[in-house]
N, C-alpha and C positions, 0 to 999 in steps of 0.2 A: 793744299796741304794733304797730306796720306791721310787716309783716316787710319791706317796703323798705328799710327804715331800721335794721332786723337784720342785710337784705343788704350792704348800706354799708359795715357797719364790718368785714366779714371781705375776711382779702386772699384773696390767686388759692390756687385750690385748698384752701382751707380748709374743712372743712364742720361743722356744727353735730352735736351731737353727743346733746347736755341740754338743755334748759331749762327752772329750774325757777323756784320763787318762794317767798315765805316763806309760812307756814304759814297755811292758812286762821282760826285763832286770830286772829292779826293782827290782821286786817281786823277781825275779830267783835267784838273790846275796843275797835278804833276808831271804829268807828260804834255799838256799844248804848245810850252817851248818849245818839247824834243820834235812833235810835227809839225810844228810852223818850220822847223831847222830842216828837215829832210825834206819839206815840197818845195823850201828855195834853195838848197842844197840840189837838187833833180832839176829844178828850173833851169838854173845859172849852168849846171851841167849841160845840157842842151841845148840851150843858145850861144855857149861857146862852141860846142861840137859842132854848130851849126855856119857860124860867124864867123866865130876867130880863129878855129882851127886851118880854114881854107888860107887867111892871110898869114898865121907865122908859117903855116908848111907842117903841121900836128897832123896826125893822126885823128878823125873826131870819136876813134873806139878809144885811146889811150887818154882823150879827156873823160869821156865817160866812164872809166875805169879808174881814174882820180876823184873824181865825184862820188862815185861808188864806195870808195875806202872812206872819203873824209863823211858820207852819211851814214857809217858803219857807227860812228861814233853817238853821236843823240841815240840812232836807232838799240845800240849797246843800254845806254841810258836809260830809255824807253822801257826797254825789257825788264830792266832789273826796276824799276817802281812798278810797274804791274807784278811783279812775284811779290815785291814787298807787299803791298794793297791787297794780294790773296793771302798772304800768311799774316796779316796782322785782324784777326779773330776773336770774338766775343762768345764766350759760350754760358749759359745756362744749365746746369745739370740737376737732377733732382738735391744736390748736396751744398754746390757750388755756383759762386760764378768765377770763372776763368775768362782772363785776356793773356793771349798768347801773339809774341810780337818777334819778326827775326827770319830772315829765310835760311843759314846756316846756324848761328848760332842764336839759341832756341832763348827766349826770356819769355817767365810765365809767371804773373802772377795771381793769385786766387785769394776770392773771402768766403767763410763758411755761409752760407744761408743762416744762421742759426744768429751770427754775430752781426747780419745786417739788421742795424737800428732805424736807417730811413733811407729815402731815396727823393732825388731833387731834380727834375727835369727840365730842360730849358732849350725853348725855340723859337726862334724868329722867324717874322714875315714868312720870309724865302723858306724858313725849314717846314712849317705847318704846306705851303704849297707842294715842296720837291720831296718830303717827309723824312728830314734829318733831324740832327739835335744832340743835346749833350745831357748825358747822365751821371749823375754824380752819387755813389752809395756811400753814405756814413757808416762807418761799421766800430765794432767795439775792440779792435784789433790792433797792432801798433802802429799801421800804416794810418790809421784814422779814415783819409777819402779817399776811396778811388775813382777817377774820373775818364769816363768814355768820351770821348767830343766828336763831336759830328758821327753819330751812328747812324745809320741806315733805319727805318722802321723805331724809332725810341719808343713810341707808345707802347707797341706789342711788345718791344724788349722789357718795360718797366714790370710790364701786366703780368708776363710769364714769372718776371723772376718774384713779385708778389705771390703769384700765386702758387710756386714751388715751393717759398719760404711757407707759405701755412697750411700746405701739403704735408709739407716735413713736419710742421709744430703738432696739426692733427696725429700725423702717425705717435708722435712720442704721447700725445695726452691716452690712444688706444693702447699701448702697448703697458701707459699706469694701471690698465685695467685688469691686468693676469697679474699672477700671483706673482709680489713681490720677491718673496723670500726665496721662491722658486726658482727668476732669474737670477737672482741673488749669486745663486748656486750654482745656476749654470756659467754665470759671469768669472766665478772663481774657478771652475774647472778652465776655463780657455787663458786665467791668469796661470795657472800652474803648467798649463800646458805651451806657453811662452807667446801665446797670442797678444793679450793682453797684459802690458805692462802693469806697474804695482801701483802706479800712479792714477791712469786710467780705470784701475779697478777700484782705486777707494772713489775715484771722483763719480763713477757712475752708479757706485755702492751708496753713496751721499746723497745723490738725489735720488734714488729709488727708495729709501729712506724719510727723503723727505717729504712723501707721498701718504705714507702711512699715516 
């Protein structure tokens, strides 16, 4: 995936933190069909070119070249689940976590850090050994769980996004510590100046508020 197109979707001062993807497994159960298809596809090609083309009176380049078209197909196949398995993405960012899913048409969904309430991990045998797993973040949002399954590295995914989320919570309890009334102030010039909506400014006006 571009990272232009990574770049895009984060706002001002946000920065990336993770990203990961789901497990190399994935892919491997996606495509072993399409390779098992094309090395007996290439086989049968070749011991006909070899065999049978002498006795109907073939060509064995014009069987080879029938062979060739009809492994065009798995191999087609093939390709298009490896772009999917690259473009299907986990990100961590100081704000967020995003999963971003789709090689042309783009699906993203994200939960704030702020609004994750917990997170549930779960691994078997196999995944503690090959280190996969599935993450599951409860969040206070209407989608309620978002669920990762079979991630690549779950431990370190869980750990980062823990420790983003009370990365973020410390910045906000620092930032109670300057003068209130002051951002206050500053909050409503960026409401007048069409930055912040009038909504957003009572809600952050409320809890800065709430502080005193």
């Amino acid at each position: 995936m571009a990272k232009s197109y990574i770049n895009s979707l984060l706002a001002q001062n946000e920065k990336i933190i993770l990203v990961s993807r789901q497990h190399w497994f994935i892919l491997f159960s996606s495509i072993l069909l399409e390779i098992i298809l094309i090395i007996a596809i290439t086989i049968i090609a070749a011991v006909c070119g070899v065999f049978l083309a002498p006795l109907i009176g073939i060509s064995s380049g014009i069987i080879t070249i029938v062979g060739a078209i009809i492994a065009l197909i798995p191999l087609v196949s093939m390709l298009f689940d490896i772009f999917k398995w690259r473009n299907h993405q986990y990100m961590i960012t100081n704000r967020r976590v995003i999963q971003i899913s789709g090689i042309f048409n783009k699906s993203i969904t994200d939960s704030s850090l702020e609004k994750v309430n917990d997170v549930h991990m779960e691994q078997s045998f196999f995944g503690r050994i090959f280190d996969y797993g599935d993450v599951e973040i409860l969040t206070a949002s209407e989608l309620g769980v978002n669920q990762f399954k079979r991630i690549a590295k779950p431990v370190s995914f869980k750990t980062a996004m823990l420790n983003a989320k009370e990365q973020l919570e410390h910045g906000d309890v620092e930032m109670s510590t300057e003068n209130i009334p002051d951002v206050i102030a500053r909050l409503d010039q960026l409401r007048s100046q069409g930055i912040l909506s009038e909504d957003e400014f009572q809600k952050k006006k409320s809890e800065l508020l709430s502080k005193l």
